[in-house]
N, C-alpha and C positions, 0 to 999 in steps of 0.2 A: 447358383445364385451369383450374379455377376457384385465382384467388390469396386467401390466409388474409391478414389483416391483423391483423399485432400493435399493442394497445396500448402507448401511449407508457410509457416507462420510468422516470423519476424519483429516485432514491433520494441520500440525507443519509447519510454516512459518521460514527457514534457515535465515541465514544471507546472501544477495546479493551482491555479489563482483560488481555485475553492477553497482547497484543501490550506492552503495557507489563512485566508479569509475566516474559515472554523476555527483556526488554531488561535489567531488571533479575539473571538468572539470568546471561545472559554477561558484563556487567562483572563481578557478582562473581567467577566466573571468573576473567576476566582481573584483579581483584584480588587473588585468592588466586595466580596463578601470576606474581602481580608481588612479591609477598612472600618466593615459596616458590624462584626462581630465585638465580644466586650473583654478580648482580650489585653492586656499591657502591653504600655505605647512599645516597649524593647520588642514584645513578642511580634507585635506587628511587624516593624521596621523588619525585624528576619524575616518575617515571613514576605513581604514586599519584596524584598530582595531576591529569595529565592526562588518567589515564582518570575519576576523581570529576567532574572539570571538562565532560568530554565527557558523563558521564552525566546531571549536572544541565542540559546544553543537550541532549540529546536526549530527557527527561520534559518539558521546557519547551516544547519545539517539537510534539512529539505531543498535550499537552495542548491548543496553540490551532489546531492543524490543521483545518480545514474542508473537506470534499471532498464532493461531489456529483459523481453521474454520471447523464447522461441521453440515451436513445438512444429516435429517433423512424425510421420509414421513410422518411420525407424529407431529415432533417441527417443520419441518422446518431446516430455514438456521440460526444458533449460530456462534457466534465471543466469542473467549476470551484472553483477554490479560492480561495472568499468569496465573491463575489456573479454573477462574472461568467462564463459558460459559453465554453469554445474548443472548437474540433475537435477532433477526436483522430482518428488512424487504429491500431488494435486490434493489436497483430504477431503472427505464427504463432508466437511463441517463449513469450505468456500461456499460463500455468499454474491449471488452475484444478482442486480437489479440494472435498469435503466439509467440509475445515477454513479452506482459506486459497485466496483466488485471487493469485496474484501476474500481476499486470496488466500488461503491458511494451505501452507507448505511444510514438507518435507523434506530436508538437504540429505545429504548422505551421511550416516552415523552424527546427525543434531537432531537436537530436538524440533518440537513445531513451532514455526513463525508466521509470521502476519504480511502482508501486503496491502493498504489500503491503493487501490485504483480508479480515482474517481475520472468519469466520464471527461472531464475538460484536459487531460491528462496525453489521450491522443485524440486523431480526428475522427472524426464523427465514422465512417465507414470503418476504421481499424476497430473501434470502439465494438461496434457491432461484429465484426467480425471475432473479435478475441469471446466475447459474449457464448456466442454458435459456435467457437470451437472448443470451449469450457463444456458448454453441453452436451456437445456430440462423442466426445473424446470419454474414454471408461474412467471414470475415477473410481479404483476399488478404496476401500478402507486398510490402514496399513497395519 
């Protein structure tokens, strides 16, 4: 049986106007149901705070995020965030759809983390290709 050799993989993770847009939709949320509850005025005011507080460092931190993924038939599938590439082993529990893939990872002696990747994220062809190479590629269970 003749073997198919895929192309190296490569892609630059943009900045998500979705992903930013959601995040903004749930604090408000959770601002409005911090208002609209029949807790004390003090309790509120904390709690107002802490969620504005949290929202302003979670726009901050999504802003300078930098995430690349790149997957060869030799290493494997690599994550880096900023310049430098690790391993990764892929887990049977990634999610991936037409909108968002949520990426559940394994670094090397850490525990599991998360990736949310939503489609506006790269273009449209990268998008689909990262897709096809998620599924084609063996993810065993670790």
């Amino acid at each position: 049986m003749q073997k198919t050799y895929q192309l190296p993989l490569l892609l630059t993770l943009k900045y998500s106007k979705r992903l930013t847009n959601f995040i903004k939709f749930i604090h408000a949320l959770a601002l409005a149901a911090c208002v609209m509850n029949s807790l004390p005025v003090i309790v509120k005011c904390a709690l107002l705070l802490a969620i504005g507080s949290h929202f302003y460092f979670q726009l901050k931190e999504l802003k300078n995020q930098q995430y690349a993924i790149k997957y060869t038939e030799t290493l494997g599938w690599e994550l880096a965030e900023g310049d430098d590439f690790e391993s990764i082993k892929i887990l049977p529990s990634t999610v991936i759809s037409i909108f968002a893939v949520f990426l559940q990872f394994k670094k090397e002696n850490k525990s599991k983390q998360s990736l949310v990747i939503l489609s506006d994220a790269l273009a449209e062809d990268d998008y689909r290709r990262l897709i096809v190479t998620l599924k084609t590629t063996d993810i065993t269970p670790v």
